[in-house]
C-alpha positions in Angstrom: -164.9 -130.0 70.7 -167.6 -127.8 71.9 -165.4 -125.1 72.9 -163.4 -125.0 69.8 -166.2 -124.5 67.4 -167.6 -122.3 69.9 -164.0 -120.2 69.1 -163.9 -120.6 65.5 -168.2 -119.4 65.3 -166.1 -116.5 67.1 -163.4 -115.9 65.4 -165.8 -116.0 62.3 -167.9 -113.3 63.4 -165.0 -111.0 64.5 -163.4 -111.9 60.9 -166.3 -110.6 59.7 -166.6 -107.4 61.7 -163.3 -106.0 60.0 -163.3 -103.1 58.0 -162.9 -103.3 54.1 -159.7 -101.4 54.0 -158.0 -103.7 56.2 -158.6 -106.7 54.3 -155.7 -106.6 51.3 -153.1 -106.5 54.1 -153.2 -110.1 55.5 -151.0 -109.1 58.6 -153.3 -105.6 58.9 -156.2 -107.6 58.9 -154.6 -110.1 61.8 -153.7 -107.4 63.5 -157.4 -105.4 63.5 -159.1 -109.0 64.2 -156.8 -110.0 67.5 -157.5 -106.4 68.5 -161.1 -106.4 68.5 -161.7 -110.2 69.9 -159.2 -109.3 73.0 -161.3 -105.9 73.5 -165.0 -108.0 73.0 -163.2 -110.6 75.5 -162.0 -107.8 78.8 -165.3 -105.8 77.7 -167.7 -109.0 78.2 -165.9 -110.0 80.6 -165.4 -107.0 82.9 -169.0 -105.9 82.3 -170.9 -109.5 83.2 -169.0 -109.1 86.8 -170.9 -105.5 87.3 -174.3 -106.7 88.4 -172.5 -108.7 91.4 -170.4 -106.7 92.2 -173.1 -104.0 92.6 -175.2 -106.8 94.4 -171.8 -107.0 96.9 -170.8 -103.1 97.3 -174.4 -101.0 96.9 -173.8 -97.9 96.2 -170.8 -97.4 93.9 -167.7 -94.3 94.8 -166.5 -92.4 92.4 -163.0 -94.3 91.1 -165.3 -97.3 91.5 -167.8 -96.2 88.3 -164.2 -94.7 86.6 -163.3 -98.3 86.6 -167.0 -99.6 85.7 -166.3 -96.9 83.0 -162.9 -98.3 81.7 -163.8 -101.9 81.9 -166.7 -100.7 78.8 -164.4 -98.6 76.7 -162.7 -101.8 75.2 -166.3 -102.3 73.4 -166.6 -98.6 72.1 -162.9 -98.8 70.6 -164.4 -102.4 68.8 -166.6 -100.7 67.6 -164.8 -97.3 65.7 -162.2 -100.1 64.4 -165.0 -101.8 62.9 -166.9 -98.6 61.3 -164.3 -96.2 60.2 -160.6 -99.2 60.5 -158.9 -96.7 62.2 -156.8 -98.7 64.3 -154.9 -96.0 65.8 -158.3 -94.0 67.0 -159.2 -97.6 68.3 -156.0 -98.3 69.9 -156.2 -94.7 71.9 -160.0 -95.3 73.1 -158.5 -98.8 74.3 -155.1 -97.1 75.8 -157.1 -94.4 77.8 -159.6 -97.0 79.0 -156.5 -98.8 80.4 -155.3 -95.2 81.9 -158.5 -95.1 83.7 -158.4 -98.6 85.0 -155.2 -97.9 86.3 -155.2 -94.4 87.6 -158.6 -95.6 89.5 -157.5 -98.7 90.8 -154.4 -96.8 92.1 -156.4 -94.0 93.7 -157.8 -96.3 95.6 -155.2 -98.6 96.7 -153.0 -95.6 98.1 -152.3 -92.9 95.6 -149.1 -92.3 94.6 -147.7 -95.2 97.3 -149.6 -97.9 95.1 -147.9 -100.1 93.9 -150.3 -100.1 90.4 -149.0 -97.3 89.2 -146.3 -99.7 87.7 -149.1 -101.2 85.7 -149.3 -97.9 83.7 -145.9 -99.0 81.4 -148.0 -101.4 80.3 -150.0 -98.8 78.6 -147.0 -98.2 75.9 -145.8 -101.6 75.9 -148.8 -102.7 74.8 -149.0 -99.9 71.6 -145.5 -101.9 70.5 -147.3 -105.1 69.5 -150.6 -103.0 67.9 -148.3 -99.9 66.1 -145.4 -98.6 65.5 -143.9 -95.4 67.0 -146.5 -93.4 67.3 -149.0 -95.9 68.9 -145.9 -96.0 71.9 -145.9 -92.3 71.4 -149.8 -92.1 72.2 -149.0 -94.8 74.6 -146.9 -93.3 76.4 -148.2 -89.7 76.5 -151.5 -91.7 78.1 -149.4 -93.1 80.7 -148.1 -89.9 81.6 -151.0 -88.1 81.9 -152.6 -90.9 84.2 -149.7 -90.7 86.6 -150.2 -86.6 86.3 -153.8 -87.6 87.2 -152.9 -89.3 90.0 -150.4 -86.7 91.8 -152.8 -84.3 91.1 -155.9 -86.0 92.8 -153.4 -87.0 95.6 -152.4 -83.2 96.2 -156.1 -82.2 96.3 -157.1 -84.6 98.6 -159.6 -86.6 96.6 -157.5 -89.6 97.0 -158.7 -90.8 100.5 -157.5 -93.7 102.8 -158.2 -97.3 101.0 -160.9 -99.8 102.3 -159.9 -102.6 104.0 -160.9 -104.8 101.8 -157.9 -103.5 99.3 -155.4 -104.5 101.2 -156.8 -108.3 100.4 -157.3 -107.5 96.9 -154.4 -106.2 96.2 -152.4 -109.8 95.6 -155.0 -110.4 93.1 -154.6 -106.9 91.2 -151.2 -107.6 91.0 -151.7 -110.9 89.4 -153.7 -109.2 86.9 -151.2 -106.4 86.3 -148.4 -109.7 85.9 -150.6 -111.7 83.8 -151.1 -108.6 81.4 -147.7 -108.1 80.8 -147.1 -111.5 79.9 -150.0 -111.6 77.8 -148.5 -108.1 76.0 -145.3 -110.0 76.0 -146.8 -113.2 74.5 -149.1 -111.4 71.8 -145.7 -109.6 71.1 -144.0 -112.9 70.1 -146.6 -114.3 68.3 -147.4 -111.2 66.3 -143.5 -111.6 65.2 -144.0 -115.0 64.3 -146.9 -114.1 62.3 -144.8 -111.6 60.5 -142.0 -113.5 59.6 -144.2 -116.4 58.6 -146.2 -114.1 56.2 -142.9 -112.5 55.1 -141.3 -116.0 54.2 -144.6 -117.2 52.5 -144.8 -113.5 50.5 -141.0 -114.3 49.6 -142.5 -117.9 48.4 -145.4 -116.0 46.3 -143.2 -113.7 45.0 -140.1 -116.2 44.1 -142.4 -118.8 42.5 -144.1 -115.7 40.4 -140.4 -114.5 38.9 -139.4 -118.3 38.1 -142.5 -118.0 35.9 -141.6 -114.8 34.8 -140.3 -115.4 30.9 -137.9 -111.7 31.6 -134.3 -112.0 33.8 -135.7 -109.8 37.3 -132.2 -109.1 39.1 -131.9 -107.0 42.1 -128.5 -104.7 42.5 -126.9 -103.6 45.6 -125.5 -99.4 45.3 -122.3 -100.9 43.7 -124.1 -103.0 41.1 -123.8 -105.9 42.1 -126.7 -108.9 41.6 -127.7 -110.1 44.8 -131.1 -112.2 42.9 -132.1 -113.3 39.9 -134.7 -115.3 38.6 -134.7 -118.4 36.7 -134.9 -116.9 33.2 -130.9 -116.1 33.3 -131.1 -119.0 32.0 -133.0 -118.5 28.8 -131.5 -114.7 28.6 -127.5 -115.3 29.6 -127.0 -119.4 29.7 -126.1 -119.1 32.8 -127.6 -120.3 35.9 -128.8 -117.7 38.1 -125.7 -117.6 41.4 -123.2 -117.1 38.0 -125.1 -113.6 38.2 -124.6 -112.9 41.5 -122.0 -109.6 42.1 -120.4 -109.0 38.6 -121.3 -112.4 36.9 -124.3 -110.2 34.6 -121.9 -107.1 33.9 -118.9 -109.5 32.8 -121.1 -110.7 29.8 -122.5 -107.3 29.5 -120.4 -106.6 25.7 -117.6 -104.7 26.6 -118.5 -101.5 24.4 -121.9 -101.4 26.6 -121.1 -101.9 29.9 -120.5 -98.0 30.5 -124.4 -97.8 29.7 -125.2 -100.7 32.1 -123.5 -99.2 34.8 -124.8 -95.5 34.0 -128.5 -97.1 34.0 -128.0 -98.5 37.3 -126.4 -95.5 38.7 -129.3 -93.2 37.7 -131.9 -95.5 38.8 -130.0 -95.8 42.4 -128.7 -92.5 42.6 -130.7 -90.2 40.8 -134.1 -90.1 38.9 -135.2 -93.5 40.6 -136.3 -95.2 36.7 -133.6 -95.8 33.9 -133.5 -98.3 31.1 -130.8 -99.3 28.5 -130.2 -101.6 25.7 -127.1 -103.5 26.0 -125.8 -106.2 23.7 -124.6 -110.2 26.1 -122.6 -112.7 25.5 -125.0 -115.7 25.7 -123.7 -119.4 25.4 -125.8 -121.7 25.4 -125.4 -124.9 27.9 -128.4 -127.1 27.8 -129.4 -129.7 25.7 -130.9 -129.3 22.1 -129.1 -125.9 21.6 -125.5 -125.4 19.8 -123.8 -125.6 23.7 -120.9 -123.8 23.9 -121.3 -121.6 21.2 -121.7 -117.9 21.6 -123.9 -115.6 20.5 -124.6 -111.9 21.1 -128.5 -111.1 22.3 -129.7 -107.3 22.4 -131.5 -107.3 26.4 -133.6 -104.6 27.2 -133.0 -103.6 30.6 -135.8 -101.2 32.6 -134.4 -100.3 36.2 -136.2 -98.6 39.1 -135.1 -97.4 42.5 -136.3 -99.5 45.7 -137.3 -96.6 48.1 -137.7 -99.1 51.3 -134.2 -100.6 50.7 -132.0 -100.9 53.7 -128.7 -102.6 55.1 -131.0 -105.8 55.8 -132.6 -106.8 52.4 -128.5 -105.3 50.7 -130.8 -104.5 47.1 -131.1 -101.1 45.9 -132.6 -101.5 42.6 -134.8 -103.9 40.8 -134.5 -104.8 37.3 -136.5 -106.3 34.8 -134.8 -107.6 31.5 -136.1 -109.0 28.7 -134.7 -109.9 24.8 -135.2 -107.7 22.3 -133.0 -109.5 20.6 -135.8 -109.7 17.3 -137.3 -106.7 17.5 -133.7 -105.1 17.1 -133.0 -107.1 13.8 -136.8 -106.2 12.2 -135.8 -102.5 13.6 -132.2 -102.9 11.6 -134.4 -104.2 8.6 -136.8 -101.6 8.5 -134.2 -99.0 8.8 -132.0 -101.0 5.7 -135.5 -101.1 3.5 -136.1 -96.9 4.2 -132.2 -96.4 3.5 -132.7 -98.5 0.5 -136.1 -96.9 -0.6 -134.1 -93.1 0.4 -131.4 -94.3 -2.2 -134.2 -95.7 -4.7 -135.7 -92.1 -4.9 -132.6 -90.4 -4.6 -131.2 -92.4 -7.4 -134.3 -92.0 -9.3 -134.1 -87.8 -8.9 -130.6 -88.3 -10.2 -131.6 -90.2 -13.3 -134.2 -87.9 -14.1 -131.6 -84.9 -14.0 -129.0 -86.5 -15.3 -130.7 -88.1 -18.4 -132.9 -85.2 -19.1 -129.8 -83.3 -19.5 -128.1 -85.6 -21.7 -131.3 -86.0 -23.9 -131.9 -81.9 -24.0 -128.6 -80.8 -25.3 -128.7 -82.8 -28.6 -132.1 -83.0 -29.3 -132.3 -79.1 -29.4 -129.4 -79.0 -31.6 -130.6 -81.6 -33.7 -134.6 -79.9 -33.5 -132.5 -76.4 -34.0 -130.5 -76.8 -36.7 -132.9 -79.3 -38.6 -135.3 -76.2 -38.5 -132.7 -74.2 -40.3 -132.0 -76.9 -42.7 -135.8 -76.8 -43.5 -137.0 -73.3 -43.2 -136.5 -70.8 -45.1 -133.6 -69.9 -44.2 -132.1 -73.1 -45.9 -131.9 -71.3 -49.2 -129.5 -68.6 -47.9 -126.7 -71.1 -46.8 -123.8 -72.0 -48.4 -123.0 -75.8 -49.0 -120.3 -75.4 -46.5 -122.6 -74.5 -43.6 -125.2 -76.8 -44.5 -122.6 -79.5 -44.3 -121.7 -78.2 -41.2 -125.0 -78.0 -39.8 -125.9 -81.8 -40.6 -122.8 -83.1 -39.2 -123.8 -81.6 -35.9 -127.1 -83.2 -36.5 -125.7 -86.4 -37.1 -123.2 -86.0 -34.0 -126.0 -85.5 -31.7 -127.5 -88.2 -33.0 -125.2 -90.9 -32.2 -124.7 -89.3 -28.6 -128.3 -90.0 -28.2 -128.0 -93.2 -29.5 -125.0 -93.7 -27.2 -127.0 -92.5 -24.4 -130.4 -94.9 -24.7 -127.4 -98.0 -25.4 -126.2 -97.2 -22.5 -129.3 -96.9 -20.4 -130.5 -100.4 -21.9 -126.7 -102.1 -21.2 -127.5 -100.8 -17.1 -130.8 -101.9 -17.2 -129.8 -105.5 -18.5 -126.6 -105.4 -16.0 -129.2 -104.9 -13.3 -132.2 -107.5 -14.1 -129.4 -110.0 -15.6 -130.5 -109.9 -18.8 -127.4 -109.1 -20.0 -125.3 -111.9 -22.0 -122.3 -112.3 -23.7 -121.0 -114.0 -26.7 -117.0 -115.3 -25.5 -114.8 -116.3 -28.6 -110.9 -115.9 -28.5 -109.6 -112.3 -29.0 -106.1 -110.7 -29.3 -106.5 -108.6 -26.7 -103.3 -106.4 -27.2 -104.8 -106.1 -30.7 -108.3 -104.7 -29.1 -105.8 -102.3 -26.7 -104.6 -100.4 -29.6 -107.8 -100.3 -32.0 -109.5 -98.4 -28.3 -106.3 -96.1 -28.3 -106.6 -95.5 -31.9 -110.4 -94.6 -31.7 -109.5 -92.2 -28.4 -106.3 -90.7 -29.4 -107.9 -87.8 -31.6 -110.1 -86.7 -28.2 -106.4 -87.1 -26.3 -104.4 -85.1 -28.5 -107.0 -82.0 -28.9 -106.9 -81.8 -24.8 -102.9 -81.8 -25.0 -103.0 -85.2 -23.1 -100.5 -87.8 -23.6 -101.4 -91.2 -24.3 -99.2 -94.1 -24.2 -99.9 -98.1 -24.3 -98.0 -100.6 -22.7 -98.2 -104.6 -23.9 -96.7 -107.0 -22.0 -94.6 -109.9 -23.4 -96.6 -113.4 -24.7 -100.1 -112.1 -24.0 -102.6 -115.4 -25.4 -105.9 -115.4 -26.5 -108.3 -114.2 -24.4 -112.2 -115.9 -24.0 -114.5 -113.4 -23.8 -116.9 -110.7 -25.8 -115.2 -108.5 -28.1 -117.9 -105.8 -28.2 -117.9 -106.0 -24.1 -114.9 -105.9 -23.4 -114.3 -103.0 -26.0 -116.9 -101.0 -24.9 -114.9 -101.7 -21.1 -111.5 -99.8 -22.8 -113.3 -96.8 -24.4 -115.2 -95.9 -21.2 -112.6 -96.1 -18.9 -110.2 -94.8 -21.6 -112.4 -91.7 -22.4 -113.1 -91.0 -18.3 -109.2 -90.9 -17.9 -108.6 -88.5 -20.9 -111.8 -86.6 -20.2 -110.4 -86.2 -16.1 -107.0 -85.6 -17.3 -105.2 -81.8 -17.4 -103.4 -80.4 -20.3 -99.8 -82.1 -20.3 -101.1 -84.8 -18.1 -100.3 -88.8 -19.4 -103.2 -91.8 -19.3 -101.6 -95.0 -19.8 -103.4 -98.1 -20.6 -101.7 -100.8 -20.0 -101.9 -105.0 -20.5 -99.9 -107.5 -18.9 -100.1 -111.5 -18.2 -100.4 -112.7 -14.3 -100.7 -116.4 -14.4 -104.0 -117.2 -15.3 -105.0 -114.0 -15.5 -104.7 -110.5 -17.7 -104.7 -107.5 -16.0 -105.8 -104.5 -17.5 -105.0 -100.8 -16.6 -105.9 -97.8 -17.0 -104.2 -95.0 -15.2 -103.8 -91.5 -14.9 -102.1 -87.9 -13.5 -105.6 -86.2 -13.7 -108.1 -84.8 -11.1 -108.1 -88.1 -8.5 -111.2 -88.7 -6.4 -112.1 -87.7 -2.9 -111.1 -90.6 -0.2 -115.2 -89.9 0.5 -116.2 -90.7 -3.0 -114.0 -93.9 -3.8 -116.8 -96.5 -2.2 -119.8 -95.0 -4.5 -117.6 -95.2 -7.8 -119.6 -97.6 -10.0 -123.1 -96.5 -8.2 -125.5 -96.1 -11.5 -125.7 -91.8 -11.7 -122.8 -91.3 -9.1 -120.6 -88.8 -10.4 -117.7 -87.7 -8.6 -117.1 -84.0 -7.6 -113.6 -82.6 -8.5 -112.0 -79.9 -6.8 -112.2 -77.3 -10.0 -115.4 -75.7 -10.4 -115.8 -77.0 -14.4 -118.3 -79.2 -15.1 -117.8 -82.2 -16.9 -120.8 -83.8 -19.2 -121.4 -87.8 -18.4 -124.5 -89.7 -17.3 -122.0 -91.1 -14.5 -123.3 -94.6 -16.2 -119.8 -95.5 -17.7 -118.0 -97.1 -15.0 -121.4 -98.8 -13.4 -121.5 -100.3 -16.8 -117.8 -101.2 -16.8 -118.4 -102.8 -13.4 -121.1 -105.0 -14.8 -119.9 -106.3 -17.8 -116.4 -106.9 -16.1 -118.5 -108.9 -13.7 -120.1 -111.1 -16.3 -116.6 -112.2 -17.9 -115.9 -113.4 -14.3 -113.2 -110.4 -13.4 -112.4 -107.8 -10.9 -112.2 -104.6 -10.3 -110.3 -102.3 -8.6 -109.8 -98.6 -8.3 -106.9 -96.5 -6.2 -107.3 -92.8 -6.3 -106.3 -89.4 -4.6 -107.0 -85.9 -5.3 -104.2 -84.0 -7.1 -102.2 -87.3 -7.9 -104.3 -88.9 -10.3 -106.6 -92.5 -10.8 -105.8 -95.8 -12.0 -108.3 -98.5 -12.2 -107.3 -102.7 -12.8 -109.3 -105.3 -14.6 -108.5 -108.4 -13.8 -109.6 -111.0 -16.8 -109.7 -115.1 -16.7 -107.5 -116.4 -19.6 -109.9 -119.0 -20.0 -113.4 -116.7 -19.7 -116.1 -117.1 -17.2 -115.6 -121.0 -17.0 -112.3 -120.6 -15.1 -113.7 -117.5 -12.5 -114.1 -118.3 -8.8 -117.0 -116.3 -8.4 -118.3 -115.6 -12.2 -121.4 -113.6 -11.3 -119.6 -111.7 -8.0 -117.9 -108.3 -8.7 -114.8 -107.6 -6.1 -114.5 -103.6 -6.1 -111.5 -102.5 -4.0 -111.1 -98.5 -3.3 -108.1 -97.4 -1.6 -106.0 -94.2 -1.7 -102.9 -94.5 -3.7 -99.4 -93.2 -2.5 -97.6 -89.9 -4.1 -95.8 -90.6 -7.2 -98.5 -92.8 -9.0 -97.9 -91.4 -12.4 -94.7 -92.6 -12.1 -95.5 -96.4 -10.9 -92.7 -98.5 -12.8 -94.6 -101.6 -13.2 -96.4 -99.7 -15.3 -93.6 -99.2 -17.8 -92.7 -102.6 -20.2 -92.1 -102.3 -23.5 -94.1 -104.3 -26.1 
């Protein structure tokens, strides 16, 4: 008992003799501690057998106080570790005080015929269990230069005959020489046990750190493949962490992203050393309290970096660390809808300005211009003719003002839901041709022909007269308006079950493929491929769209350039009561095929 807390009062104060920067590195600091206590140990011990053995011999030879000399060097190399932890400067002090020991002891037990000499390969096999190649190096390089020593001192004759009293020693220096070598063996073995029991209790550190780790940590081999992952695949992938190992994590990679997976890993192994990608997984979930076995796609975030000290043994080349971004993505995708929205809000905003301040300019200075004429003095000069003239343009420009602001309050309504409508049974052939009458004067000055079609047994239709007129002119006047010289609009009303479909189609202008999803955007007016202008607050068809909408209908619209427009409405017999969807508007664009001016569906006879 004594003797063991004599060695642990030792082992204290040799703990506590260790340099600062040794102390981080548990198997440094084992390694600086069993250095100094085996030093203090041959030092102490080697130097309390001087004063007898001075008592015994008298006056001391010269290889005698080299080895008096070696046997203190131990305690000067304890003492550089402990001041500077240079365990390499240590470990050379110690490996020449060895040197001497040996090349003495040899000198005088016969030179180069004694058999000590073999004692000097202990000099680098001890470096192995204190360094690494360049403590055997140093080693080594000491050992020759002792044997150098030695031949030397032999050739000049230093080396004289050995006492007697050798001859008798010499069993026990070889003992010595034996038991050092197995001590160098044993400290060897035990300094590899300490290394792969610090190893396997880092491994448990670090392994019980990443299964607390709330991000997937994988670890790839040069083709990819996991070789670890933590305990969050479950959480991230639903799937336990072996179904990662090789390809389990890229097979649920999304098939569109896996070339980015791969290409982060690649860079990371083979190039820069750092890469990261987002990638979308196929996650299922398979525990209890979650929807199991339905899928889901999560957005990972992956961040991969190059491990430099990778080799054949550990088989990982790169480390990841993944985590879901799987929120952060849909506020991004949010915050980008809400700017695109806000983009559009100006833009549409810009356009309303132009647009309307266009439309309100042109007759107010004709009604300001020609109202000044009527009233200045000017007025008395004009014939009854002209002034008649002059206050029909007046009154004209009036009404398209008035038109204008109707409009702009019938989008406004459409848009808050204000807007309401009055349904009562209606002829709605009759309706057809009062909207032809009223635009057939506008269709015969621009050379167009206009031509209704009625189908058979049409009933009553529920729904707002004024609405669904104001629906006919607009779409009426756009298709005479868009229409060439010697082109045809036809309007056209037929009975589909339940339903009336309503047409109106044309051989004018067509629309851009590129322009057919904005048609019925409030402002959006589309662009033609003649360099004419054409006057319209782009409002008509938005407002078509709405009030179609509100009787429960349907939209649709097939164009191409060249070829010419038609655009169905698609009515409930019964009104709103009997629509699917009465508040949802169903707008299909699609191209049309050549020849629509000629569609023969088109052509019944009332």
């Amino acid at each position: 008992m004594r003797f063991s807390s004599m060695m642990k009062a030792v082992r204290a104060q040799v703990a506590a003799m260790v340099h600062p920067s040794a102390l981080p590195n548990s198997l440094e600091r084992i390694r600086h501690e069993r250095f100094m206590l085996t030093r203090l140990a041959i030092g102490a011990g080697g130097l309390s057998l001087v004063p007898a053995y001075i008592a015994w011999r008298g006056r001391l030879d010269l290889f005698e106080t080299l080895v008096l000399v070696a046997v203190g060097l131990p305690l000067l190399a304890v003492f550089v570790l402990s001041r500077t932890g240079r365990l390499d400067l240590a470990h050379c002090i110690s490996g020449a005080a060895l040197t001497l020991l040996i090349v003495a002891l040899a000198c005088m037990t016969g030179g180069t015929t004694s058999p000590l000499l073999l004692w000097l390969a202990a000099v680098p096999a001890e470096a192995m269990f204190f360094g690494s190649r360049p403590y055997v190096a140093r080693g080594s390089a000491l050992a020759a230069i002792g044997l150098g020593a030695v031949v030397a001192l032999q050739s000049w004759g230093v080396v004289g005959e050995p006492a007697p009293w050798i001859f008798a020693a010499m069993p026990l220096l070889v003992t010595i020489a034996i038991v050092h070598a197995m001590l160098i063996a044993t400290a060897f073995l035990r300094r590899r046990d300490d290394e792969q029991r610090e190893h396997r209790a880092s491994d448990a550190r670090a392994r019980l750190m990443l299964e607390h780790v709330g991000d997937l940590v994988t670890w790839h081999d040069l083709t990819g493949g996991v070789v670890f992952a933590n305990e969050a695949a479950r959480a991230l992938t639903g799937s336990e962490p072996p179904q990662l190992h090789g390809k389990g994590l890229f097979e649920r990679v999304h098939i569109a992203d896996r070339p980015l997976f791969l290409k982060a890993l690649s860079d990371a192994a083979h190039g820069t050393g750092r890469a990261s990608a987002s990638f979308r997984v196929l996650f299922v979930a398979n525990r209890a309290g979650e929807s199991a076995g339905v899928p889901t796609v999560r957005w990972l975030e992956l961040n991969a970096r190059r491990i430099d000290q990778a080799g054949p043994r550990t088989g990982a080349a790169v480390v990841c660390v993944t985590r879901d971004v799987t929120d952060r993505r849909v506020h991004d995708e949010e915050r980008e809808r809400h700017h695109a929205e806000a983009v559009r809000a100006s833009d549409v905003k810009g356009q309303f300005l132009a647009t309307v301040s266009h439309e309100l300019r042109t007759p107010l200075n004709a009604i300001i211009g020609f109202s000044e004429m009527l009233s200045g003095d000017l007025a008395n000069g004009l014939d009854a003719e002209r002034r008649k003239e002059y206050a029909t343009i007046i009154h004209d420009s009036g009404h398209h003002l008035l038109d204008v602001v109707n409009t702009l309050l019938d989008v406004s309504k459409i848009e808050s839901g204000a807007m309401t409508i009055e349904q009562a049974p209606l002829d709605i052939a009759k309706l057809a041709e009062d909207c032809c009458a009223v635009v057939a004067l506008k269709a015969q000055s621009g050379q167009v022909t206009l031509e209704r079609v009625v189908g058979p047994d049409l009933p009553q239709l529920l729904g707002d007269r004024r609405a669904l007129k104001q629906v006919m002119l607009n779409l009426l006047s756009n298709a005479v308006k868009f229409t060439r010289p010697g082109g045809r609009v036809t309007l056209a009303v037929v009975r589909d079950g339940g339903m009336i479909d309503l047409s109106i189609s044309d051989t004018g202008i067509g629309i851009a493929a590129a322009d057919l999803p904005r048609l019925g955007d409030p402002f959006f007016q589309a662009k033609s491929s003649y360099d004419r202008a054409y006057d319209g607050t782009g409002l008509g068809l938005s407002v078509v769209r709405g009030l179609v909408g509100l009787h429960g209908g349907t939209l649709s619209i097939e164009s191409a350039p060249g070829i010419g427009t038609r655009v169905a409405v698609r009515l409930p017999v019964a009104g709103i009561a009997a629509a699917c969807e009465p508040v949802r508007i169903a707008t299909h664009a699609r191209a049309p095929r050549r020849g629509l001016e000629t569609k023969q569906p088109f052509r019944l006879t009332a």
